[in-house]
C-alpha positions in Angstrom: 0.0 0.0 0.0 2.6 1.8 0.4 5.1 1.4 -2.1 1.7 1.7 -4.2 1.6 5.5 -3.0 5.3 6.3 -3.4 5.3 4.5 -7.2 2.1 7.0 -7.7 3.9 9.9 -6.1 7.2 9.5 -7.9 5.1 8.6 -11.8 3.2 12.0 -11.1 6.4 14.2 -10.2 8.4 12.2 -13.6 5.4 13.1 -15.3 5.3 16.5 -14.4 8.9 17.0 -14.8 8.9 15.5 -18.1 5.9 17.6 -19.2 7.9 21.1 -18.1 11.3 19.6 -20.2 9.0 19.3 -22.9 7.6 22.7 -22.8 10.8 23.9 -22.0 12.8 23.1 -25.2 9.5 23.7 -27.4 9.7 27.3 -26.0 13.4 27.8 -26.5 13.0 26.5 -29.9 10.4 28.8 -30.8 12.4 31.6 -29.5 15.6 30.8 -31.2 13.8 31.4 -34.8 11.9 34.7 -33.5 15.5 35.4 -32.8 16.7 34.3 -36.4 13.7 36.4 -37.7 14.3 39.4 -35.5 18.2 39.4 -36.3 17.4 39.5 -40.0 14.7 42.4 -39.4 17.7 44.0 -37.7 19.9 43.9 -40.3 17.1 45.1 -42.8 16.7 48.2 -40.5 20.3 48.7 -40.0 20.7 48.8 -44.3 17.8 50.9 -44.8 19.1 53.5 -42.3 22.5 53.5 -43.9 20.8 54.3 -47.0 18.8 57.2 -45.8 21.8 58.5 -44.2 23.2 58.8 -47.4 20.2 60.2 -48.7 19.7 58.0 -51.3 17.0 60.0 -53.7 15.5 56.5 -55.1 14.9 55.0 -51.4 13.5 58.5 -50.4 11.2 58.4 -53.6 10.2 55.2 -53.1 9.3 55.6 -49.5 7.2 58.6 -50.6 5.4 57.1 -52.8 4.7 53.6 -50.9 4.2 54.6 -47.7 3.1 58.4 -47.6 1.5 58.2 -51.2 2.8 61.4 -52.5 3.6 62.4 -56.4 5.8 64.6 -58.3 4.0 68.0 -59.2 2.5 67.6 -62.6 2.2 63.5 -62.4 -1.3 62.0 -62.2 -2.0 59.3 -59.7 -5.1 57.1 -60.4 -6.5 55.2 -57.1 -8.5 52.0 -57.4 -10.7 50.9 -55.0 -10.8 47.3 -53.9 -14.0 46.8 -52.8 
């Protein structure tokens, strides 16, 4: 009766224990490749700014246009819905 109770006791904790390691390196590997991704993000970041340091005129144009949808004086921008 017992032995029964410790066998129980020590197959919950091993359980347990082996549930957390489990977790544990399924965590860590998910956070190694958001590391990966964020590194590469980095570097992105870290070229971009060197090249509006620089003042590149395309990057600057581009940006303008993509993200802040501005044209040249005189140019005709047509919009499209997407309903």
């Amino acid at each position: 009766m017992v032995l029964t109770g410790i066998v129980l006791i020590a197959a919950l904790w091993l359980g347990n224990t082996v549930r957390n390691l489990v977790h544990n390196k399924t965590e860590l590997q998910r956070l190694t490749r958001q590391t990966v991704q964020l590194d590469t993000e980095h570097e992105q970041l870290l070229e971009m700014r060197a090249l509006l340091e620089a003042e590149d005129p395309a990057l600057i144009e581009k940006i303008a246009r993509t993200e802040y949808g501005l044209a040249k004086p005189g140019e005709v921008e047509f919009r499209f819905s997407t309903k």
